[in-house]
C-alpha positions as CSV (number, residue, x, y, z in Angstrom):
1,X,-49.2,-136.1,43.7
2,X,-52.8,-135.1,44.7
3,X,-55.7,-137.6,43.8
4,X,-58.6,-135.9,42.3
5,X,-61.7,-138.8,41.6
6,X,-59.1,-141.4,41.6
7,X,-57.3,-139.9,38.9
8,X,-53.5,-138.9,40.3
9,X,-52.2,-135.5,39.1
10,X,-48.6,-134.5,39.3
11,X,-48.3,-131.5,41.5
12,X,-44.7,-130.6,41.3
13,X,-43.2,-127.9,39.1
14,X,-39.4,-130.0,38.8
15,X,-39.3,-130.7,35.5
16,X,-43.0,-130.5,33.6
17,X,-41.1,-131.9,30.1
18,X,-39.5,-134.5,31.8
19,X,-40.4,-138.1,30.0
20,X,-40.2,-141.8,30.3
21,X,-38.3,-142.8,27.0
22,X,-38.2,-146.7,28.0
23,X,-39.7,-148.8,30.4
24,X,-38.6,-152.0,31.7
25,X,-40.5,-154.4,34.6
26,X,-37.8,-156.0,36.8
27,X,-40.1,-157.7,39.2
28,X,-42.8,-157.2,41.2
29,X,-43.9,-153.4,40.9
30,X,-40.1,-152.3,40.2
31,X,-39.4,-150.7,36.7
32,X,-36.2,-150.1,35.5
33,X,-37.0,-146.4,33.5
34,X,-35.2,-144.4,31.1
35,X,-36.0,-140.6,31.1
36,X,-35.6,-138.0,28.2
37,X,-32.4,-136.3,30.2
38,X,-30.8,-139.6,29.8
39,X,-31.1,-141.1,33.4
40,X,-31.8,-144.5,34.0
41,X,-34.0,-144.8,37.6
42,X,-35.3,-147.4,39.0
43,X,-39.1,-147.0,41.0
44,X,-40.9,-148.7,43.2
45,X,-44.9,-149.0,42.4
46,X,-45.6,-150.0,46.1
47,X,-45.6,-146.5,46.7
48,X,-48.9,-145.9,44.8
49,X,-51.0,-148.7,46.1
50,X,-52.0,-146.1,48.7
51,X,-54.6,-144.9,46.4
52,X,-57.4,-147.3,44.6
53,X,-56.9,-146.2,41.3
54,X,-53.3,-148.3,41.4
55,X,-54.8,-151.7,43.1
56,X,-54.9,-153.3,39.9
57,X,-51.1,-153.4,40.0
58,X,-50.4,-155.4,42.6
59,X,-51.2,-158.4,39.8
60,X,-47.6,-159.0,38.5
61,X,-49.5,-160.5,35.4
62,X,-51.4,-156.9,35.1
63,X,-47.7,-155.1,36.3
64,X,-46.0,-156.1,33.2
65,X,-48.2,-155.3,30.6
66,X,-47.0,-151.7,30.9
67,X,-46.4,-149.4,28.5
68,X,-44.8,-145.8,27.3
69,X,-47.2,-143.9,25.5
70,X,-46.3,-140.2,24.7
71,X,-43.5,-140.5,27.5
72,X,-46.1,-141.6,30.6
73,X,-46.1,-144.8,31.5
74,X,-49.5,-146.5,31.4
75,X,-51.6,-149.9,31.7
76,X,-55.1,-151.3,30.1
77,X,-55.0,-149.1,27.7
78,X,-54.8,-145.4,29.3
79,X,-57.3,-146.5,32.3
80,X,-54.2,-146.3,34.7
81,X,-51.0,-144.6,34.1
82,X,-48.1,-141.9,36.5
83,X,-47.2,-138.6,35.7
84,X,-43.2,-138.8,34.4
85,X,-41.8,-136.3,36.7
86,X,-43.9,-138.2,39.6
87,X,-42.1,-141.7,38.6
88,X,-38.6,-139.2,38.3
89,X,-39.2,-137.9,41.3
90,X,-39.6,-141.0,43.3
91,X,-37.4,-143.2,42.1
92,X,-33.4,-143.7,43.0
93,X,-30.5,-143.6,40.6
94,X,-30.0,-147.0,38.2
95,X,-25.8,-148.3,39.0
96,X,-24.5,-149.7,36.2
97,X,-20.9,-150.4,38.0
């Protein structure tokens, strides 16, 4: 991810089409996400409170007010939001078992 005016960009070529198809707030800065290959992953926000663009997230109340629009997930209304294959790519496999 490179931060460019506190705006993250994804920077990896994995999987450009790759989308979040459902979101779902476990607890504090954990989602439980569905992507559009059909894996269910679960990712840890923590990770992007490095950068000040993501501060706001550390309110839970803030947290779960996220939301999929055109398969990125996002908050307040597009002001903060993660590349797909950035959430794919650093999150860990969802067991169902």
């Amino acid at each position: 991810m490179d931060i460019v005016n506190n705006i993250a960009y994804a920077n990896d070529t994995m999987d450009q089409d790759i989308k979040v198809v459902e979101s779902k707030v476990i607890t504090d800065l954990y989602l439980l996400l569905t992507f559009s290959n059909g894996e269910m992953k679960i990712f840890d926000a923590t990770i992007l409170l490095q950068y000040p663009a993501y501060q706001k997230l550390k309110d839970f109340a803030f947290f779960q007010k996220a939301y999929i629009d055109k398969g990125v997930v996002t908050w307040n209304n597009g002001e903060i939001d993660v590349a797909p294959e950035e959430m794919y790519k650093n999150s860990f496999p969802y067991e169902t078992d």
